[in-house]
C-alpha positions as CSV (number, residue, x, y, z in Angstrom):
1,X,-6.8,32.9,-1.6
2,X,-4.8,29.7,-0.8
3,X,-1.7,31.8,-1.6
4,X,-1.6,33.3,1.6
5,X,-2.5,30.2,3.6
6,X,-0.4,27.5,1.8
7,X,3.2,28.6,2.9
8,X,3.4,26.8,6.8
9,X,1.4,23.3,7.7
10,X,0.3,25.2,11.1
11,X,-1.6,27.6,9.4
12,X,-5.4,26.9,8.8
13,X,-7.4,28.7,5.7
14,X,-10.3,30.6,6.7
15,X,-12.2,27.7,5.1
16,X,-10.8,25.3,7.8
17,X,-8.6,24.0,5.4
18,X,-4.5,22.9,5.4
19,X,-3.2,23.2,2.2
20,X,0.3,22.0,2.7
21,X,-1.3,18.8,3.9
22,X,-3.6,18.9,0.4
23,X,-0.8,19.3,-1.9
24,X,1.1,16.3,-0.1
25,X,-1.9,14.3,-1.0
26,X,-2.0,15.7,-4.7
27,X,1.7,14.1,-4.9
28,X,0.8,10.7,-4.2
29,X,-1.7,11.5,-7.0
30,X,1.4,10.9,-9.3
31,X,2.5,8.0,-7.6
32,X,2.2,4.2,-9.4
33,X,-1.1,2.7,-8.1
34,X,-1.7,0.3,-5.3
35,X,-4.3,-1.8,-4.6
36,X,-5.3,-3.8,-1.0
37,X,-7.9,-6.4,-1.1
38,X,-9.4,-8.2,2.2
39,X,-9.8,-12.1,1.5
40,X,-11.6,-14.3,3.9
41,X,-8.6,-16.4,3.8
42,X,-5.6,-13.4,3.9
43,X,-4.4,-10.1,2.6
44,X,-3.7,-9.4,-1.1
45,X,-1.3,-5.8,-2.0
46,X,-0.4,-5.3,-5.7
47,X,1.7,-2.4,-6.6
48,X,2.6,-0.4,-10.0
49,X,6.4,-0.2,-10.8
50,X,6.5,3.3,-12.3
51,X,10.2,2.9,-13.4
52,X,10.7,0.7,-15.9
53,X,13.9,1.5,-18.0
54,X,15.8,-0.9,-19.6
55,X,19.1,0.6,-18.3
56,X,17.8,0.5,-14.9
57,X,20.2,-2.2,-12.5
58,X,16.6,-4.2,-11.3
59,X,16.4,-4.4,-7.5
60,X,16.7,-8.2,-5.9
61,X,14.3,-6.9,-3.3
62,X,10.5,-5.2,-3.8
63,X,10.6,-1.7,-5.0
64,X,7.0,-0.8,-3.4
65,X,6.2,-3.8,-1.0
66,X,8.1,-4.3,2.4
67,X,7.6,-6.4,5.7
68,X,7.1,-4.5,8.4
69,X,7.0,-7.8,10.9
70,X,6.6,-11.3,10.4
71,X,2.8,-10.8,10.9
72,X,2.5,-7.0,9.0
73,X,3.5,-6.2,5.7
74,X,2.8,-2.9,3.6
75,X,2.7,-1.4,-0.1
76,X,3.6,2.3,-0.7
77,X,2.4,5.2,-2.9
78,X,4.5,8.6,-3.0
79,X,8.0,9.5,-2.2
80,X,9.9,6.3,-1.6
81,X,12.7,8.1,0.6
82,X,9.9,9.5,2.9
83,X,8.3,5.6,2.9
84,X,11.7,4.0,3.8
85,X,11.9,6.8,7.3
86,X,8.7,5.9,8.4
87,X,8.6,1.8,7.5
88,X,12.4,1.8,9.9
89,X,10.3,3.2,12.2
90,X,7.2,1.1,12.2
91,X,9.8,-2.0,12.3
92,X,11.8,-0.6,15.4
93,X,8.3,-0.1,17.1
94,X,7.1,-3.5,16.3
95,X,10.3,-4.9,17.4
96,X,10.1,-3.0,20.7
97,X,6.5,-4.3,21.5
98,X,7.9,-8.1,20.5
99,X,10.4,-7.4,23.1
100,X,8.5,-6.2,26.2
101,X,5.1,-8.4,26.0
102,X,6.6,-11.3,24.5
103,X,3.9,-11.6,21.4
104,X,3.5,-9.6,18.1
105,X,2.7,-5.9,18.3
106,X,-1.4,-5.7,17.5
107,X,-2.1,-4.6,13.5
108,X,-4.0,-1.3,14.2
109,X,-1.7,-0.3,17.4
110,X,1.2,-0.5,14.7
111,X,-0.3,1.4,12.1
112,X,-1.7,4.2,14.9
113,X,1.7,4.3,16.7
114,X,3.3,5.1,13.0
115,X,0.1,7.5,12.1
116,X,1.0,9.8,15.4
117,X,4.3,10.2,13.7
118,X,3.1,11.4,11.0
119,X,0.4,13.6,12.1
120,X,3.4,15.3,14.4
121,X,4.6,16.6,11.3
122,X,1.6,18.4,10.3
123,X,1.4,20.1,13.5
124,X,4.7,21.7,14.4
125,X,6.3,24.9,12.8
126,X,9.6,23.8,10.1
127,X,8.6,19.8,9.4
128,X,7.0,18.9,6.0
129,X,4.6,16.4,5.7
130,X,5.5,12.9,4.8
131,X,4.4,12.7,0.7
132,X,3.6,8.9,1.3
133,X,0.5,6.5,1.5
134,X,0.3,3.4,3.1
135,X,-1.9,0.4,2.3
136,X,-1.3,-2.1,5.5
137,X,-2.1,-5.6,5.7
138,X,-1.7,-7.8,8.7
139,X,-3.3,-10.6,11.2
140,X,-3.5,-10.5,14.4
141,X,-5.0,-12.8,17.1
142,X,-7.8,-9.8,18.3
143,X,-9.3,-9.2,15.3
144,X,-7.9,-11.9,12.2
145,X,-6.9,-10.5,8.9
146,X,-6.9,-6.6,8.6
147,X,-6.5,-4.1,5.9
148,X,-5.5,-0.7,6.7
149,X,-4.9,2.6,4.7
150,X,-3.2,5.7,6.0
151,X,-2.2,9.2,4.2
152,X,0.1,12.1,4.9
153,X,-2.5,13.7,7.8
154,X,-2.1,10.7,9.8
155,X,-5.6,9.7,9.5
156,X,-5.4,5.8,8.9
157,X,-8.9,3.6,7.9
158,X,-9.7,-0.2,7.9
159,X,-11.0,-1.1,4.6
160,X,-12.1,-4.6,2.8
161,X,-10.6,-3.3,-0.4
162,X,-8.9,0.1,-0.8
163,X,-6.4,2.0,-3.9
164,X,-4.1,4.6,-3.3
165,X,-1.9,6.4,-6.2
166,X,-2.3,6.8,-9.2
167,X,-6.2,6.8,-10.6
168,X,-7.4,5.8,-7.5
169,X,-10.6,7.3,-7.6
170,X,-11.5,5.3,-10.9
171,X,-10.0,2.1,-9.0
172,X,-12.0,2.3,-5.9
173,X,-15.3,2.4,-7.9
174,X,-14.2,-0.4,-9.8
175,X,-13.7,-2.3,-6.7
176,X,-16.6,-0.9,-5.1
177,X,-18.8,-2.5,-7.9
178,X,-17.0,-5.9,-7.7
179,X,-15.7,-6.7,-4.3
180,X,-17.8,-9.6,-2.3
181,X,-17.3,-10.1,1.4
182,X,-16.7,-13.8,0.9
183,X,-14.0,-13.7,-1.5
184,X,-10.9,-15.6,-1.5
185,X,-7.5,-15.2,-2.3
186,X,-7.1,-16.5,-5.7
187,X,-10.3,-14.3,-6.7
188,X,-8.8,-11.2,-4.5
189,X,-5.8,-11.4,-7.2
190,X,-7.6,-11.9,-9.9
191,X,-10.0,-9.1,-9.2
192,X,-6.6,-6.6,-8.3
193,X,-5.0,-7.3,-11.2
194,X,-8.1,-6.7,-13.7
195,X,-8.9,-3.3,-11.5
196,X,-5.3,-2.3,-12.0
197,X,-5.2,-3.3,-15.6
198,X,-7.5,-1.4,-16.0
199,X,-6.6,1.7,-14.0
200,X,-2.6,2.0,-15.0
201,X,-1.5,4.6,-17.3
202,X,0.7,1.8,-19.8
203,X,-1.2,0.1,-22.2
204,X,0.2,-3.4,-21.7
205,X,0.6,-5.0,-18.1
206,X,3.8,-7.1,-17.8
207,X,5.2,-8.9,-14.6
208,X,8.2,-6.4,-14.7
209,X,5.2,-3.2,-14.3
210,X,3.7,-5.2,-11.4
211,X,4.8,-6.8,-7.6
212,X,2.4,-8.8,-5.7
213,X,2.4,-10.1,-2.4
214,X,0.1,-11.9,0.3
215,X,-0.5,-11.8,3.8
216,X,-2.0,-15.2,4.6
217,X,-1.9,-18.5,7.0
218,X,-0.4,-21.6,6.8
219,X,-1.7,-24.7,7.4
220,X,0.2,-24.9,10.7
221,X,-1.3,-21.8,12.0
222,X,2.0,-19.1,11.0
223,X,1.3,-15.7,9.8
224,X,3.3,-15.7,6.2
225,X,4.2,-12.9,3.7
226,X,4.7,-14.1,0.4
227,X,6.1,-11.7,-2.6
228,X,5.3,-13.4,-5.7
229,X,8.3,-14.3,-7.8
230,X,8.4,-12.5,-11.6
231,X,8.2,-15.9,-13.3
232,X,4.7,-16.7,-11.1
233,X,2.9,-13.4,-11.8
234,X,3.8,-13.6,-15.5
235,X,1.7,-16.9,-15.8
236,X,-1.1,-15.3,-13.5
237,X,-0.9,-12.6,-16.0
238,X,-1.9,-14.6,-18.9
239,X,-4.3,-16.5,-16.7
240,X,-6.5,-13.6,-15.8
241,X,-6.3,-12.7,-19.3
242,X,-4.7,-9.2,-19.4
243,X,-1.6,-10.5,-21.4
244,X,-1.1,-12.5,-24.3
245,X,1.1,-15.6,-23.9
246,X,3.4,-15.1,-26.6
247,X,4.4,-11.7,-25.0
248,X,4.6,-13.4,-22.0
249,X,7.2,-15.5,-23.8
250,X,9.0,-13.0,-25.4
C-alpha cells in the first residue's frame, strides 16, 4: 500500500500518513546515538563516534557536537552533510538576532526559526527532507537552561533528558527509569555515559567512540560550552566504571 504513497513528501497515505518523512526518521535510526540530559546546574550532550578507523586523519574539531552561539550548542544524529546546512543556518540566524536587538537570540526562537526550515521541506513538491536530528541545549535569560530535540518533520520538543540515534528507544527507558529533577552535572554525565554504555552497539566504550560537551555557567554569570578534551573523558571513563584502567592506558 505505502508503494503508491511513498514516492513525493506532498503526498498523504489514505492513513494520514507521510512516508517520505518516516523513512527519513528510519535513517537516523542507523545513526551513532546521542544522549541530552537537563542538570539543575547546565546542559550535558554525549554523542557516539560511529567511525572509528585506524586509518582515519582524526578531526581537531567535534565530529557530532557544534556551537551554534556562545549561549546554544547542539549534538547531531543522521546525515552529517544535511546537519552542517541547517547548523550554518541556525548560526547566521542567531547572529542576525545578536545584531538587531543587541542580546542573544532566545533558545526556543532559535530552534523554531531552524524547525520552519525544515518543515518547508516536507511541504513543497522536489525538496527531500533533512535525514538529521537535533538534540539542542542552551540558556537563556526567559527561561534558564533548556533542552530541546527536533526531527526531520520539524516538530521540535523540550525534554529533561532525551536520545536520538541509534537504540534510542532502549535509551530513553533507561533514562526514564533513572533521571531525577534535581540532578547535577557531574551525575547528568555519569548517568549519559552508563545509558550510552549500555545502549552502543561496540562492546567496549573508549574516549575515541565518545565526545562530550556541557552547556553550563560560570561563576561570573557567562554562558560557557565546554567540549571535553579526550584525555578528561578517558579518566571519567574509568571513573564511572565502564572501562578498565589498563585499557585506558594502553
Amino acid at each position: 500500500m505505502s508503494r503508491r504513497y511513498d514516492s513525493r513528501t506532498t503526498i498523504f497515505s489514505p492513513e494520514g500518513r507521510l512516508y517520505q518523512v518516516e523513512y527519513a526518521m528510519e535513517a537516523i535510526g542507523n545513526a551513532g546515538s546521542a544522549i541530552g540530559i537537563l542538570a539543575k546546574d547546565g546542559v550535558i550532550l554525549v554523542g557516539e563516534k560511529k567511525t572509528t578507523s585506524k586509518l582515519l586523519q582524526t578531526s581537531k574539531s567535534t565530529e557530532k557536537m557544534y556551537k551554534i552561539d556562545d549561549h546554544v550548542a547542539c549534538v547531531v544524529a543522521g546525515i552529517m552533510s544535511d546537519a552542517n546546512i541547517l547548523i550554518n543556518t541556525a548560526r547566521v540566524q542567531a547572529q542576525r538576532y545578536t545584531f538587531a536587538y543587541q542580546e542573544p537570540m532566545p533558545v526556543e526562537q532559535l530552534v523554531q526559526s531552524l524547525c520552519d526550515t525544515k518543515q518547508g521541506y516536507t511541504q513543497f513538491g522536489g525538496l527531500r527532507p533533512f535525514g538529521v536530528s537535533f538534540l539542542f541545549a542552551g540558556w537563556d535569560k526567559n527561561f534558564g537552561f533548556q533542552l530541546y530535540m527536533s526531527d526531520p518533520s520539524g516538530n521540535y520538543s523540550g525534554w529533561k533528558a532525551a536520545a536520538i540515534g541509534a537504540n534510542n528507544q532502549a535509551a530513553q527507558s533507561m533514562l526514564k527509569q533513572d533521571y531525577k529533577d534535581e540532578i547535577n552535572r557531574e551525575e547528568a554525565i555519569q548517568l549519559a555515559v552508563k545509558v550510552l554504555s549500555k545502549t552502543m552497539d561496540s562492546t567496549s566504550l573508549t574516549s575515541d567512540k565518545l565526545e562530550l560537551a556541557e552547556v553550563f555557567l560560570t561563576p561570573s554569570g557567562e554562558v560557557k560550552y565546554q567540549v571535553c578534551s579526550p584525555e578528561s573523558l578517558g579518566k571519567l571513563l574509568v571513573k564511572v566504571g565502564v572501562t578498565q584502567p589498563a585499557a585506558e592506558a594502553s
